[in-house]
C-alpha positions in Angstrom: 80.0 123.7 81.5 80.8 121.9 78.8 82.9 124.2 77.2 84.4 125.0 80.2 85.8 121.4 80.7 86.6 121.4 76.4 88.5 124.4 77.5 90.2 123.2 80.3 91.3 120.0 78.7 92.6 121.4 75.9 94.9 123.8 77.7 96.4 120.9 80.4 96.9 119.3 76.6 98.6 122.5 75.1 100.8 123.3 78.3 102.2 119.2 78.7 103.1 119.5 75.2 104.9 122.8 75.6 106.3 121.9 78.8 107.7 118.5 77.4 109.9 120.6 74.7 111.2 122.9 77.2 112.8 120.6 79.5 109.8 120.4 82.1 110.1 116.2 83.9 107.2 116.4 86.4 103.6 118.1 86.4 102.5 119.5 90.1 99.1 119.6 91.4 98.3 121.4 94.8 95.0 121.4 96.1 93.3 123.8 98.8 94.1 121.6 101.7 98.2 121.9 101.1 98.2 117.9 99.7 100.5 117.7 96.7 101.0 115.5 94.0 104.0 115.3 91.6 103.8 112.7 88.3 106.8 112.6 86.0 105.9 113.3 82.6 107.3 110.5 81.6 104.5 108.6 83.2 102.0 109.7 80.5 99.5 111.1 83.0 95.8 111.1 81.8 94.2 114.1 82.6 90.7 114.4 82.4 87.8 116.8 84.0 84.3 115.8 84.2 81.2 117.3 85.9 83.5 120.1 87.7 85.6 117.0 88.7 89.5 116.6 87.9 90.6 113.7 87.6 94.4 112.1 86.9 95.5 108.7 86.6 98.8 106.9 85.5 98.4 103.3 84.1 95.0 103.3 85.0 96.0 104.2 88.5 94.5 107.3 90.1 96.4 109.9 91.7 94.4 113.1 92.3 90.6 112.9 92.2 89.1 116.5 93.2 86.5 119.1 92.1 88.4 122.1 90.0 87.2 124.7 93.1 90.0 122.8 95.1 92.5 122.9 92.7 95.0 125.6 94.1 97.3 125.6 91.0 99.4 123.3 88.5 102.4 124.0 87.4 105.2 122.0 85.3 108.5 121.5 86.7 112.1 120.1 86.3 112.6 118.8 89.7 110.5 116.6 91.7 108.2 117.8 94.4 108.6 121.3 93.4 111.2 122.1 95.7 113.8 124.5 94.3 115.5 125.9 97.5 116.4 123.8 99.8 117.8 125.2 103.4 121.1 124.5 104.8 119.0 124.4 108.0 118.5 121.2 109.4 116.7 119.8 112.1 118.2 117.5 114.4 118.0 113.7 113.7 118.7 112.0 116.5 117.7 108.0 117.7 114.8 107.4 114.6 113.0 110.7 115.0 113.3 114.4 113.3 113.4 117.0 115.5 111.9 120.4 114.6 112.2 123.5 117.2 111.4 127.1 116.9 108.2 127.0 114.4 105.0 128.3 114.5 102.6 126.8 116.6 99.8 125.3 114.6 101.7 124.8 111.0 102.0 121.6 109.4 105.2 119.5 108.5 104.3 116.9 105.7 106.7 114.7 104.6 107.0 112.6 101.3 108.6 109.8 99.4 110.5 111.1 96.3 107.8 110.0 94.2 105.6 112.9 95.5 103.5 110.8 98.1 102.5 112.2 100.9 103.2 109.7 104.0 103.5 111.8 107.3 101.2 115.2 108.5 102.5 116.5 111.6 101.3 119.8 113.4 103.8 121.6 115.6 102.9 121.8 119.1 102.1 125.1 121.1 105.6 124.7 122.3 106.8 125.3 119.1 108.3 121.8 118.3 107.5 118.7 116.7 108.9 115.1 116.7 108.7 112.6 113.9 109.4 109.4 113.9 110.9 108.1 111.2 111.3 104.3 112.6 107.5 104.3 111.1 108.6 104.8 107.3 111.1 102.9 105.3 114.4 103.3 104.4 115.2 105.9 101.9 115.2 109.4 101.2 112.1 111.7 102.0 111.1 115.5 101.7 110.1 117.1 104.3 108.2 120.1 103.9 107.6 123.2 106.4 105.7 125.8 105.6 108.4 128.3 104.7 111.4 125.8 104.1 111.8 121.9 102.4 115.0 119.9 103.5 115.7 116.4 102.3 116.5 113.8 104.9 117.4 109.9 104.4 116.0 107.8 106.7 118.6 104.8 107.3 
């Protein structure tokens, strides 16, 4: 085990470092249960993994805490949130709340601040829609994120 975590640490150390030169901003973690955190580089994460644990802070700050079996991958990335195509389909804004028709019953819309926190889980209904409202969160812009698409909306 303990050459398993040596392991483990020294690659997350090997792969920042490479993905620093090339250009890379953010690291991405996504766990089993779809939550995902982003951290700019910048930021100087601490990564760290002890008894089967991972653990990441920033400033002393913790931002994912969770055993490596739920660890569903990490990547490195340019833009925030890991989003790289975003639809020119929107749903409909309309009086504070997001509209969403025509989805799959049962998925999950999330939708996060642009710092990679996760502040809204919604599951479409078995009508196929969902409304979110957005007179709830703050001002500013927010991802939203659908299990085949990501749109950015600015809540005003």
């Amino acid at each position: 085990m303990k050459k398993l975590k040596f392991l483990f640490t020294m690659l997350v150390l090997m792969v920042t470092a490479s993905a620093s030169a090339e250009g890379m901003q953010y690291v991405v973690f996504d766990l089993k249960d779809g939550t995902q955190t982003v951290i700019a580089l910048e930021d100087k994460p601490v990564i760290t993994c002890q008894g089967g644990e991972l653990k990441v802070t920033v400033a002393g700050q913790e931002k994912v805490s969770a055993p490596l079996g739920d660890v569903a991958k990490y990547y490195f990335s340019e833009t925030p949130l890991g989003i790289f195509d975003v639809t020119e389909e929107k749903p409909r804004i309309e009086m504070g709340h997001l509209y969403i028709a025509n989805a799959k019953t049962g998925d999950v819309v999330r939708v996060y601040t642009t710092d990679g926190r996760m502040v809204g889980a919604y599951r479409i209904s078995d009508n196929g829609n969902a409304d979110i409202d957005l007179t709830t969160l703050g001002k500013g812009l927010y991802i939203v994120k659908m299990p085949k698409t990501s749109i950015k909306i600015l809540n005003q």
